[in-house]
C-alpha positions as CSV (number, residue, x, y, z in Angstrom):
1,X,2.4,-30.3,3.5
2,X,1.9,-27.1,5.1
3,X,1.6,-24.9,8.2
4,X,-0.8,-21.9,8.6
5,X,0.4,-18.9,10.5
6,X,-2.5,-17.5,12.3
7,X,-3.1,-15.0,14.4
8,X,-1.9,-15.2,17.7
9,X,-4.2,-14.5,20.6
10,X,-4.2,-10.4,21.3
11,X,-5.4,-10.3,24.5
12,X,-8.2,-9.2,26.5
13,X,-10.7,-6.4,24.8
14,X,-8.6,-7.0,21.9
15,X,-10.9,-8.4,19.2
16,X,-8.8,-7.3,15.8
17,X,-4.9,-5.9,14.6
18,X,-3.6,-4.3,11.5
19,X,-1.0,-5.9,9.9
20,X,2.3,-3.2,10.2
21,X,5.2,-4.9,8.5
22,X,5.9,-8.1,6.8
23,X,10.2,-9.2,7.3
24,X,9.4,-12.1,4.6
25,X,8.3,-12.3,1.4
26,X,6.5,-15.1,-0.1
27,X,9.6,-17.5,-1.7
28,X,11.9,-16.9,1.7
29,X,13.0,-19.4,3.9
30,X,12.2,-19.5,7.4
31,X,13.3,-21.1,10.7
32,X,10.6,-22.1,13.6
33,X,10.0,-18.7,16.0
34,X,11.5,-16.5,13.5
35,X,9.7,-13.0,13.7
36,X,7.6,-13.2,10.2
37,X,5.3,-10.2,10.6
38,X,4.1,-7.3,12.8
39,X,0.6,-6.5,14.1
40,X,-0.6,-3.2,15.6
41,X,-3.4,-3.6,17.6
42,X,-5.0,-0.8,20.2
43,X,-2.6,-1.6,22.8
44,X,1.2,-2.6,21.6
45,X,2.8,-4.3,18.4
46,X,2.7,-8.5,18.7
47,X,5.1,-10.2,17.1
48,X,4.1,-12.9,14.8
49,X,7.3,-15.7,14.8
50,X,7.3,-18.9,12.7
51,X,5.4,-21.6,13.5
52,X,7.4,-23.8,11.3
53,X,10.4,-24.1,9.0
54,X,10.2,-24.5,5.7
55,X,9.4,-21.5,3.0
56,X,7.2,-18.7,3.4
57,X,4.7,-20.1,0.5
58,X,1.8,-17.8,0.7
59,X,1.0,-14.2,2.6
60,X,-2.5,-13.7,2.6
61,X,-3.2,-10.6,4.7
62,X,-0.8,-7.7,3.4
63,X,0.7,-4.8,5.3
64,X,-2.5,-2.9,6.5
65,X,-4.9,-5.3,6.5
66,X,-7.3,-5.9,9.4
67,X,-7.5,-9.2,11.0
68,X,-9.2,-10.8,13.6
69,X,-7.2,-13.5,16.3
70,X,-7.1,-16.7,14.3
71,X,-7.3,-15.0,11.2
72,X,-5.2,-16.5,8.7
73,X,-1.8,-14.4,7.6
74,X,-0.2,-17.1,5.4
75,X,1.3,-20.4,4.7
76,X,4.8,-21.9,5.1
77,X,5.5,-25.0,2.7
78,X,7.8,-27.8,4.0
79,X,10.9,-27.9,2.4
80,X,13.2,-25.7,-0.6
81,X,10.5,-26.9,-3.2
82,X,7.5,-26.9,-1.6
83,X,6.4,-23.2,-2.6
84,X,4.7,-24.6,-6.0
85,X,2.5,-26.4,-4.5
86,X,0.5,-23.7,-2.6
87,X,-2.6,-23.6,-4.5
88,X,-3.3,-26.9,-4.2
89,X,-2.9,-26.4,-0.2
90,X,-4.8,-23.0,-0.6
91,X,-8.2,-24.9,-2.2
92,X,-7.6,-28.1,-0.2
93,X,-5.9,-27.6,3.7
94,X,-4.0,-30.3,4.9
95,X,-5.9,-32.3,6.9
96,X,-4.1,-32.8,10.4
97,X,-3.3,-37.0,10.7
98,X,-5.0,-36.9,14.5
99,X,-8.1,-35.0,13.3
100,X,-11.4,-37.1,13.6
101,X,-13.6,-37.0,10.8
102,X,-16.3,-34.6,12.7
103,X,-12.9,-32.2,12.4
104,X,-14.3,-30.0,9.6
105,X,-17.4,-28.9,11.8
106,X,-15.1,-26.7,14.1
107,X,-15.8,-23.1,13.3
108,X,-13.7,-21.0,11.4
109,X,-12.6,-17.8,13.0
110,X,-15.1,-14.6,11.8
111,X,-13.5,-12.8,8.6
112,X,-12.2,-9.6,10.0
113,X,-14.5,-7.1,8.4
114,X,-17.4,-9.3,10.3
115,X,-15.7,-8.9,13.6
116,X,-15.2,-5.4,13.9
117,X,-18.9,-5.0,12.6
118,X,-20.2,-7.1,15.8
119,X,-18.0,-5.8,18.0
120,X,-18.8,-2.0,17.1
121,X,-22.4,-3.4,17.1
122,X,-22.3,-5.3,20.3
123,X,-23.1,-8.5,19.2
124,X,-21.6,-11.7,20.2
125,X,-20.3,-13.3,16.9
126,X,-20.7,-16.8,18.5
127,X,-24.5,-16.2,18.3
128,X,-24.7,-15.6,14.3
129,X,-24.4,-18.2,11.7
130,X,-21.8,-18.4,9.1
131,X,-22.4,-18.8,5.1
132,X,-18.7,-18.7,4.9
133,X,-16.7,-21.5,3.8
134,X,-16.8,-24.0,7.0
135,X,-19.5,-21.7,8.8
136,X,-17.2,-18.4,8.8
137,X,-19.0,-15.4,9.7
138,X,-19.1,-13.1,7.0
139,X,-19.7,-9.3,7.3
140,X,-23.0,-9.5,5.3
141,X,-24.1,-12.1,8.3
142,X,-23.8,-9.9,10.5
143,X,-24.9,-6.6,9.1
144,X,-28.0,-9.6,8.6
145,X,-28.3,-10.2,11.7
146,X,-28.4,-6.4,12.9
147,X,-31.1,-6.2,10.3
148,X,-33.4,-8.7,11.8
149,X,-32.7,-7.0,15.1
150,X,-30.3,-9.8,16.9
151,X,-28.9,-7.3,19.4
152,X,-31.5,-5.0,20.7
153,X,-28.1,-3.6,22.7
154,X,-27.0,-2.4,19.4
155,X,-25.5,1.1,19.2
156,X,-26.2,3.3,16.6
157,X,-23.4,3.8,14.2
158,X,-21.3,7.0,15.0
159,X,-21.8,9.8,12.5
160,X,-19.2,10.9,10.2
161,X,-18.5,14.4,9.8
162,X,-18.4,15.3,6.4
163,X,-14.9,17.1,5.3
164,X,-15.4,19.9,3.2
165,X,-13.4,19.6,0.0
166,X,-10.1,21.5,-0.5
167,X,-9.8,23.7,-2.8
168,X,-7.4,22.7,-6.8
169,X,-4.7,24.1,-5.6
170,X,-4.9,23.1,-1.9
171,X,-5.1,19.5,-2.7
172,X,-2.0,19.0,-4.5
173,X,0.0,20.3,-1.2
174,X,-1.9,18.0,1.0
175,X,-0.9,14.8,2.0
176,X,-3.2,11.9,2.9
177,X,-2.1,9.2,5.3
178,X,-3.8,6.6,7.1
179,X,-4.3,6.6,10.5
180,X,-2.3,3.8,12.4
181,X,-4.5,1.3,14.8
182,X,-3.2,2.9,18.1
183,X,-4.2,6.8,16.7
184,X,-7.6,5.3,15.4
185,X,-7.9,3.7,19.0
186,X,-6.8,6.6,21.1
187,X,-9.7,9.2,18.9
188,X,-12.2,6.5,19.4
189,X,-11.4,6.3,23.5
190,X,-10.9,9.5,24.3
191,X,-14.1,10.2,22.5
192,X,-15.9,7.7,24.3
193,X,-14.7,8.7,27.4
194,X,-16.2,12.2,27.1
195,X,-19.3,10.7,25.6
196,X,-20.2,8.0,28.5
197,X,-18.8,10.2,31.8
198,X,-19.7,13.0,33.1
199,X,-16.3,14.2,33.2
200,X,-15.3,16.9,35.0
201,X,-11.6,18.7,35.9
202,X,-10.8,20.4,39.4
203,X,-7.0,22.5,39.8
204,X,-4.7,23.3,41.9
205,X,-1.3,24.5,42.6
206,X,1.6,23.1,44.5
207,X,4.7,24.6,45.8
208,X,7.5,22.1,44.6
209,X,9.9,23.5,46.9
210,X,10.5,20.9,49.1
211,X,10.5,18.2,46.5
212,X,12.7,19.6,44.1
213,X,15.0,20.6,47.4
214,X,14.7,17.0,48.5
215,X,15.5,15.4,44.9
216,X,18.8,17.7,44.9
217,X,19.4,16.9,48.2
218,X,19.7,12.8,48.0
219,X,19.6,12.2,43.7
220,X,23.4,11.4,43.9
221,X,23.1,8.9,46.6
222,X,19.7,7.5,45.4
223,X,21.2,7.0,41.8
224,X,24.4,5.2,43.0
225,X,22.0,3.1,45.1
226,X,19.3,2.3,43.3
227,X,20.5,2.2,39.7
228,X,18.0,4.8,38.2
229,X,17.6,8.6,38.2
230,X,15.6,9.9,41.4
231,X,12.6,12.4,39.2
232,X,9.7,13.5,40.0
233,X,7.1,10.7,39.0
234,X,8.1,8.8,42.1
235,X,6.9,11.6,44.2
236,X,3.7,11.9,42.4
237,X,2.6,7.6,42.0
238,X,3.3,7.7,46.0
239,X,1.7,11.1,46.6
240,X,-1.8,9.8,44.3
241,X,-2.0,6.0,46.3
242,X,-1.7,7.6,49.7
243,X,-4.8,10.0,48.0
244,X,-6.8,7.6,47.0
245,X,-6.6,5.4,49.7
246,X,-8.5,8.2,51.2
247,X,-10.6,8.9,48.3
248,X,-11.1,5.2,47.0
249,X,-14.1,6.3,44.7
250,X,-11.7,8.3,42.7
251,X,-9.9,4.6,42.3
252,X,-13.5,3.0,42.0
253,X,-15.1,2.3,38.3
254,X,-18.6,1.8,37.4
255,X,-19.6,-1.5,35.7
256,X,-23.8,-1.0,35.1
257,X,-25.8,0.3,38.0
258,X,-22.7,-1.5,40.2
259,X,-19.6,0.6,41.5
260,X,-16.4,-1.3,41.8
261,X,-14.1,-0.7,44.6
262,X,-10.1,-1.3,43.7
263,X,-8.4,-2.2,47.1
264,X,-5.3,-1.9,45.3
265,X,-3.8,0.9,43.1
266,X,-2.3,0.3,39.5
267,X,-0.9,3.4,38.4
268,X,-0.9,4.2,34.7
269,X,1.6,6.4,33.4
270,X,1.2,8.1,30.1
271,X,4.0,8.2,28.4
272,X,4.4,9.4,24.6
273,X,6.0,7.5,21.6
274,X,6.5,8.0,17.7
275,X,3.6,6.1,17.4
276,X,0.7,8.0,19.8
277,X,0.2,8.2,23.8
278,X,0.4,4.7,25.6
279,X,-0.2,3.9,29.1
280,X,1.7,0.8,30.9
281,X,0.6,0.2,34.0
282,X,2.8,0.5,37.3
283,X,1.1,-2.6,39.1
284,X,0.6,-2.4,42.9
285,X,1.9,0.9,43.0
286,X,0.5,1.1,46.5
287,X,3.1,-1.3,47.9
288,X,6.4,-0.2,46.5
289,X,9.0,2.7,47.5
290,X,9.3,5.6,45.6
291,X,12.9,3.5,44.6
292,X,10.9,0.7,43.3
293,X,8.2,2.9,41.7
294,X,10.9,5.2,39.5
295,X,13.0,1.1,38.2
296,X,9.5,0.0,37.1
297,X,8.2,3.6,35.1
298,X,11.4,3.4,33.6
299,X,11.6,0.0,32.5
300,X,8.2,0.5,31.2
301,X,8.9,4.4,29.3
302,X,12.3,2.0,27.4
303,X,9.9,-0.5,26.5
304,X,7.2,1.5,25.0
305,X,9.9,3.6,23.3
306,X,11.4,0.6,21.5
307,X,7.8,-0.8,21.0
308,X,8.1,-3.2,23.3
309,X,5.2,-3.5,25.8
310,X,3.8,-6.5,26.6
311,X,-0.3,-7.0,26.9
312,X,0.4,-7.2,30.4
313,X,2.3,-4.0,30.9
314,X,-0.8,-2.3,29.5
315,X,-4.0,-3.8,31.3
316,X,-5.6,-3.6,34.8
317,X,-5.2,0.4,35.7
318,X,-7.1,1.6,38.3
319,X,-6.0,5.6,37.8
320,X,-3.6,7.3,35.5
321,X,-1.1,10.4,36.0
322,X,0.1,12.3,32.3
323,X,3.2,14.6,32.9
324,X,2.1,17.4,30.1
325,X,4.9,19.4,31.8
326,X,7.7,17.4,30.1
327,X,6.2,19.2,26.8
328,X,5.5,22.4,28.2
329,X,2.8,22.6,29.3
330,X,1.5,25.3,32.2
331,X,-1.9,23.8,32.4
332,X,-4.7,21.3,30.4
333,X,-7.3,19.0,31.6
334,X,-7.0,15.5,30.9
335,X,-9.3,13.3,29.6
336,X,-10.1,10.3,31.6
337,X,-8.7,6.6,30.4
338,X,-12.1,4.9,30.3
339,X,-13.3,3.5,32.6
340,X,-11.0,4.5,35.2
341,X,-13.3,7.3,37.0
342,X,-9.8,9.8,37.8
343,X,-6.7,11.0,36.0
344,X,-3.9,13.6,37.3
345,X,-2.3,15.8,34.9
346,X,1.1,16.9,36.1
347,X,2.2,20.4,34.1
348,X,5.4,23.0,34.1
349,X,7.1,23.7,37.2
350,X,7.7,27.6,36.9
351,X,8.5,30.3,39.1
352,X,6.3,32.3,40.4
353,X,5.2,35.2,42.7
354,X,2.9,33.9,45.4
355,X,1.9,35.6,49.0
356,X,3.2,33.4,51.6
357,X,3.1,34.8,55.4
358,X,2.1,38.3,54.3
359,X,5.1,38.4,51.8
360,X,5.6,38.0,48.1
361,X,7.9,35.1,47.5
362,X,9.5,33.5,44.3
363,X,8.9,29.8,43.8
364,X,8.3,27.0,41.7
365,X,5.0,26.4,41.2
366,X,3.4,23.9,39.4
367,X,-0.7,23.3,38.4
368,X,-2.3,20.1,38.9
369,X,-5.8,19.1,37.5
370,X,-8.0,16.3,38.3
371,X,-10.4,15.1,35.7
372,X,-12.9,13.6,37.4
373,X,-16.3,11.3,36.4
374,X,-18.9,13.2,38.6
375,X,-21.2,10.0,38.7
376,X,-19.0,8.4,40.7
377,X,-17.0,10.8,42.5
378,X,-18.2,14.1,44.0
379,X,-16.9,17.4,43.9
380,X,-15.9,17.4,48.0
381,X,-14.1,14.3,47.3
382,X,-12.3,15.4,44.2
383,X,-11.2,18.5,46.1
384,X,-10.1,16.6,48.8
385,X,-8.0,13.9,46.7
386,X,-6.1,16.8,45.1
387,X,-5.3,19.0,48.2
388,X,-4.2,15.6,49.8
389,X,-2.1,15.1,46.7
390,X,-1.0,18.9,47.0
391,X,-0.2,18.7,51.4
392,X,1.9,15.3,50.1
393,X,3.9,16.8,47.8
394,X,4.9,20.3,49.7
395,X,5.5,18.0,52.9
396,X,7.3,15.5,51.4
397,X,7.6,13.8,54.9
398,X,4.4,12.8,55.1
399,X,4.8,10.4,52.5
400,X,7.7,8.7,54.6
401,X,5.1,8.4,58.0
402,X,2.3,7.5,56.1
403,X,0.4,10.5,56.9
């Protein structure tokens, strides 16, 4: 007898995963929960453990193959000498001793090809029969379906632009990889961000003066207190949820002719691995101490590091902050993290001549921008959000008495 291993459920929005490494090969024994395989989806890595002991028998999907959640990955045979018999169990499944005779009727998940098709296409799987073996959904089923016009909701497939070919002697010095799930998923978001909003970026400057003199101040005590470095992100989540309480449209999202109100604030921080940009989510941001706020970013910066982020670390954000000034950078404007309607970029703190009281002073000066999605949010209000961010952050105080 043997067990499938199947695709664990990804999570929500998740509808497919790319199969990253496999840590057994067909022929190896294995114990129940230990770690067989590795699937990039959009979001994080899942870890796919054992469902069974016995010996890996059969891997079906190989390392970069798409599948879909319930897709099979493989078999694990019962017992040392079980692995010969894994074409029989391949034509024939074992049929589970509990199972009812009407058993064979329950759908088989959609082959992955036919998922990402629907999903791209907007069409609910669930709606389209299967010619598969035990009423899979094939990708010719669907591309059927579109055909006979199933989802009038149907986008148009995106155009590809056509590379121009490289000359002999450029070729042999280029190198061709594939793009991993989380790149292909960034392009395709970030894109669709700037194609569904009507984005637009605001700047400004602040004086970090008093933060920086306040951080040097009390980072000694803070860190012997609380365990973790006192920076400057703390500063910012509690400067950008006293803002928006303010400004709630910049928190607010648009869902069809509806606008959606977030009493609560679950700050995204963009934080950049080996792998591309990832976003955990600081929940409830709102409520917590600046204390609290710089524990959680940097249990969640470790954790994407090491490729570790749970579904739930990455879900729910209601506005997101990106420190390009760790990099570098003196100034950019962000693109918004669909469909979050705001996003803060954070730059370089650098000194810089500026006119204060009729005299030219030295300080250090950073640029903030505020990408914005104008159908929600106006320009008044997008000023506003950022010079309350701005008056926060140069009066540190005001943060303390809530003003």
């Amino acid at each position: 007898m043997s067990t499938e291993i199947r695709v664990p459920t990804l999570g929500e929005s998740v509808s497919e995963a790319t199969i990253g490494t496999w840590f057994k090969k067909v022929g190896d024994a294995v114990k129940t929960d230990e770690i067989l395989c590795e699937l990039e989806t959009d979001k994080v890595t899942v870890e796919v453990p054992a469902p069974a002991s016995g010996v890996l028998s059969e891997i079906v999907a190989n390392a970069g193959d798409t599948v879909a959640p319930g897709g099979l990955l493989g078999q694990i045979a019962a017992g040392a000498g079980a692995a010969a018999a894994v074409p029989a169990a391949k034509a024939e499944p074992a049929p589970v001793a509990t199972a009812p005779v009407a058993a064979p009727a329950a759908a088989m998940p959609a082959a992955p090809a036919a998922a990402k098709v629907a999903a791209d296409s907007n069409i609910a799987v669930a709606s389209i029969d299967g010619s598969g073996k035990r009423g899979q959904v094939l990708k010719e089923d669907v591309l059927a379906a579109i055909a006979k016009g199933t989802s009038a909701a149907a986008p148009a497939a995106q155009p590809v632009v056509a590379r121009a070919p490289s000359s002999a002697g450029d070729q042999v010095r280029e190198e061709r990889v594939k793009m991993t799930r989380l790149r292909q998923t960034i392009a395709k978001r970030l894109k669709d961000a700037q194609n569904a909003a009507a984005m637009l970026t605001t700047y400004n400057e602040v004086d970090m003066s008093a933060v920086m003199s306040l951080r040097n101040k009390y980072k000694d005590i803070f860190e012997k207190k609380h365990g973790v470095k006192l920076g400057f992100m703390g500063f910012f989540t509690k400067a950008v949820t006293h803002a928006l309480k303010e400004i709630p449209a910049v928190n607010a999202e648009i869902d069809g002719t509806d606008i959606i109100y977030k009493n609560y604030a679950h700050i995204g921080v963009a934080v950049g691995t080996d792998k591309g940009l990832v976003v955990p989510i600081v929940r409830d941001a709102d409520q917590m101490s600046i204390a609290e706020i710089e524990k959680d970013i940097g249990r969640l910066g470790k954790a994407a590091r090491d490729g570790a982020l749970s579904m739930a670390d990455m879900q729910g954000g209601t506005f997101t902050i990106s420190n390009g000034g760790v990099y570098g950078s003196l100034m950019s404007s962000p693109i918004l993290n669909a469909p979050q309607s705001g996003i803060l970029g954070m730059h370089k703190i650098q000194e810089r001549p500026v006119a204060i009281g009729g005299q030219v002073v030295i300080r250090p000066m950073m640029y903030l921008a505020l990408s914005y999605d104008h159908r929600i949010v106006d320009g008044k209000e997008a000023v506003t959000f950022l010079v309350r961010v701005k008056e926060s952050l140069e009066d540190p105080e005001r943060l303390v008495l809530d003003l």
